[in-house]
N, C-alpha and C positions, 0 to 999 in steps of 0.2 A: 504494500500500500504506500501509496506516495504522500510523505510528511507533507501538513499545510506550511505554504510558504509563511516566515516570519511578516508579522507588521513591522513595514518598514517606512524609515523618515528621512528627512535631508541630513538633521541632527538629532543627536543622544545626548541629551545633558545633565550629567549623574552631581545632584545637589541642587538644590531647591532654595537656599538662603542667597546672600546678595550676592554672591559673585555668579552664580549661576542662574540666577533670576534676570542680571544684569547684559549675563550672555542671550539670553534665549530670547530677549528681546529685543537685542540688534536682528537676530535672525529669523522674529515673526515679522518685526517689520520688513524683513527680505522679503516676505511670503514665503515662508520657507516652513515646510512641517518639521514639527520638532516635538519632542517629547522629552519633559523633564520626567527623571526620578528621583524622587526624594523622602530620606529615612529619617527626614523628621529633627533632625536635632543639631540645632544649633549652634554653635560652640560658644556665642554670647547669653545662651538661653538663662543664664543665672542672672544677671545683672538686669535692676530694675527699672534704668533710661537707659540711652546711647549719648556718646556724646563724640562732638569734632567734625559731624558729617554732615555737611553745607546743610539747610534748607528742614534739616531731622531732630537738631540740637534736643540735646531732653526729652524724647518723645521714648516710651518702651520699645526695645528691640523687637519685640514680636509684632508692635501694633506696623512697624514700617516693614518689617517683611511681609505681613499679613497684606497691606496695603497693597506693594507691591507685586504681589501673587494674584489677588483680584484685577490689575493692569493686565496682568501679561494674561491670564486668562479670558479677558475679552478679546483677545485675538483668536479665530476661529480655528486656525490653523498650528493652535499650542494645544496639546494633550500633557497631561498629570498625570503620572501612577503614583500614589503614595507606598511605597516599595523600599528593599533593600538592592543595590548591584551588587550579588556574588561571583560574579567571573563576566570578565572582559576577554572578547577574542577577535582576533583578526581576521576578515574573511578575504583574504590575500588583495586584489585590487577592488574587493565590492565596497569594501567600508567595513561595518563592525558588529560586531553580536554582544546583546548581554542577557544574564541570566538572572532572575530575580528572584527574591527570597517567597514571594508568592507561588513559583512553580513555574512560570511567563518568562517567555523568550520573546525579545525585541529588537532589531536590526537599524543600523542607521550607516549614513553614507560618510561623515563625520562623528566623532566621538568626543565630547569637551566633558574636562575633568573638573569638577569644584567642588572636590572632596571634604576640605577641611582637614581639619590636623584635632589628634588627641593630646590633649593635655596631661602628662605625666607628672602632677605635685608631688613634694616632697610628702613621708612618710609623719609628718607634724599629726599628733591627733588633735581637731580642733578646725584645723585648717581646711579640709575639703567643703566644712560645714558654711563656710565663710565667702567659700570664692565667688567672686564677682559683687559679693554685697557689702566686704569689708578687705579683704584681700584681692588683691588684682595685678595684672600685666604690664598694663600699660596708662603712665598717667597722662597722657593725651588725651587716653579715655576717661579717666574718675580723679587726675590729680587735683584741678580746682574745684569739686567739692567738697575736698578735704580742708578747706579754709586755713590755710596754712597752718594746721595742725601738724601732731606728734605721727612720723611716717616713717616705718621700719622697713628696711628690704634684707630679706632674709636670703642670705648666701647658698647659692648653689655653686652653676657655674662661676667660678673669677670672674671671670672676662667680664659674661653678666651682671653680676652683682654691684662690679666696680664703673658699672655703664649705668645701672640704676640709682647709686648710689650718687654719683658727679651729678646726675640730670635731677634729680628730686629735691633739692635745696631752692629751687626754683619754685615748689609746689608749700613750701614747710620746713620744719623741724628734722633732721633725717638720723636715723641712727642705723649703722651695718650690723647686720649680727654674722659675724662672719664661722660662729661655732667650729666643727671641722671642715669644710670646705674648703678654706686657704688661708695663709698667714700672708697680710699686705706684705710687700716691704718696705725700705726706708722713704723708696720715693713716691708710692703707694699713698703710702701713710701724710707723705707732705701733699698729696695733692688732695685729699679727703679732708684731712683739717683746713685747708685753703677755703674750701669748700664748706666748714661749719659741720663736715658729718664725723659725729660719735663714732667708735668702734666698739662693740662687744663681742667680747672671746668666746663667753659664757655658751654653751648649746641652748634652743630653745628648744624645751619638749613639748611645752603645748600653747595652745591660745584656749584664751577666756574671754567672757560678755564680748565687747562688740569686737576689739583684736587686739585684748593683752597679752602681753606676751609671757608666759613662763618660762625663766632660765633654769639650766639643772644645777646653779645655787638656793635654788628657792626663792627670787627675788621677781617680784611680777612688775611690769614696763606695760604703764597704759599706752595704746596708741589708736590714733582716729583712722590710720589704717595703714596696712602692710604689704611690701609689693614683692613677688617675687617672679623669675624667668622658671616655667616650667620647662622639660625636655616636651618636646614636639614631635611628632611622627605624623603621616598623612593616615586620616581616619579609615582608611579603607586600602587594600592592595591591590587595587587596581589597575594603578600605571605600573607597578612593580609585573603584573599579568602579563601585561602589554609590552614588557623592553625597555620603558620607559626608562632612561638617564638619568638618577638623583643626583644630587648634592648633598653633599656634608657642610651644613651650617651651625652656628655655634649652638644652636639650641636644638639642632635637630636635623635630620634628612628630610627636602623638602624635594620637589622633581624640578629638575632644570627645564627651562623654557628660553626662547628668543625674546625678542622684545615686542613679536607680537604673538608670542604665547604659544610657540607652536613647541611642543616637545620633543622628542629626539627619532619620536616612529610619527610616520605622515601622516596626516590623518587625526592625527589625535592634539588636542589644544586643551592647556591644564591654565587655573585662575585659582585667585584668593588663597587663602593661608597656607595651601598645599602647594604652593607655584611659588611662595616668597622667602624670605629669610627672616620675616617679619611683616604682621598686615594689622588694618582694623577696617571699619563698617569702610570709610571714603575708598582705602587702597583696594577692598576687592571689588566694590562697585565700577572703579576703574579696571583695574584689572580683566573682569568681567563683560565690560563694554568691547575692549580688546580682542580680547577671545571669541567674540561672536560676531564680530565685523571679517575679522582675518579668518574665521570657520567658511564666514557665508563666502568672501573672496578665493577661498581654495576650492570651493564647489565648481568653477570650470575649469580645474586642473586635475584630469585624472589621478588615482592613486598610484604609486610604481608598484608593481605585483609585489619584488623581490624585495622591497623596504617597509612594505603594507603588514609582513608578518610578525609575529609576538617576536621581538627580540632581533628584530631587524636594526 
């Protein structure tokens, strides 16, 4: 018996949040059928506004993706699965397959990635309970709420910590807690004091009320709130399926791209947190724009058979 042919589209846009919200509707307005999949989760979904992105200032993250998902759905020619992508595969020069956590197979002539990235927190108890409401990334995003308050960045990465640490005196108060992670050194340490920031040796083992901090002296450090750099990984193995070229960035492996987004197998165009070395709501709404203008522009460029394949 002869399998039904897959539903197929011009594009496959795996993530649903802005970078790939931001893609799929360069490419409705192509007139271009397209079909997002999206597994629903956020990676701001903690934090209670957004902030820094033109025209959105303070508005809740869900209500501006929600917003925007009712846009791109009045175009006729966008389809929604609310789904997982389990496996990406190359159909040599047709375009691409995925396979979704509902049992559904769906085919597209382009593939754009807008995966997101997982968040790996430090093992702090206290801390996971916190993120995005009192502990946070990035103070672009929530440093001027903090009213120039008491603002701890807890050491992980060096690199990191010593990059959060230099830019947060601009927001507040700052104190490192550099526990095991890494001892500054001499010139470390002069540009930290330069700067007005504290050093603490001390471990922190937990947080309490809104983000105090407990040392393993026993000594608790109120603070109005706490930043740290998680490790980062791309939320799904996707482009890993597909050949796709990462990078080794300081926080994480993220998938290399050109600068208009195209990744290393043809065909396939990655955005937002999983295409960067660092993103928030404005850079993958950008990003995002990108990747769906230069998808729709490759669609009169056949695919090459021999580089179309996983691992090409």
């Amino acid at each position: 018996m002869t399998p039904s042919p897959l539903p197929r589209f011009d594009a496959l846009v795996v993530g649903g949040s802005y970078a790939g919200l931001s893609a799929a509707l360069q490419l409705a307005r192509a007139r271009r059928q397209v079909l997002v999949v999206d597994a629903g989760l956020r990676r701001n979904r903690f934090a209670a506004t957004s902030h820094g992105f033109l025209g959105q200032d303070g508005r809740p993250p869900g209500a501006i993706a929600d917003e925007a998902r009712a846009q791109l759905l009045a175009y006729p020619n966008v389809a929604w699965r609310d789904a997982t992508a389990t496996q990406a595969e190359a159909e040599g020069g047709a375009g691409f397959a995925l396979s979704l956590d509902d049992g559904t197979r769906v085919a597209g002539r382009r593939l754009l990635l807008a995966l997101g990235v997982h968040d790996s927190l430090p093992p702090v108890p206290g801390l996971a309970e916190r993120w995005g409401r009192s502990v946070f990334h990035c103070p672009y995003c929530h440093g001027y709420e903090l009213e120039r308050g008491r603002i701890g960045v807890l050491a992980g990465s060096p690199a990191a910590a010593l990059h959060q640490a230099l830019m947060l005196p601009d927001w507040g108060t700052v104190t490192l807690f550099t526990g095991e992670a890494f001892v500054p050194d001499a010139e470390q340490r002069a540009a930290l004091a330069a700067r007005g920031v504290s050093v603490e040796t001390a471990p922190v083992v937990r947080l309490h009320d809104r983000a105090t901090v407990e040392l393993g002296d026993g000594r608790r450090l109120p603070l109005d709130g706490l930043f740290v750099a998680p490790r980062t990984r791309p939320s799904t193995p996707l482009a890993a399926q597909l050949g796709c070229v990462h990078e080794d960035g300081p926080l994480g492996p993220f998938v290399r791209t050109d600068a208009r987004k195209q990744t290393s197998v043809p065909g396939v165009f990655a955005c937002g947190d999983a295409a960067r070395l660092a993103g928030n709501v404005a850079l993958a709404v950008g990003d995002g724009a990108m990747a769906g203008a230069a998808a729709h522009q490759s669609l009169s460029v056949p695919l090459p058979q021999a580089d179309a394949r996983a691992g090409g």
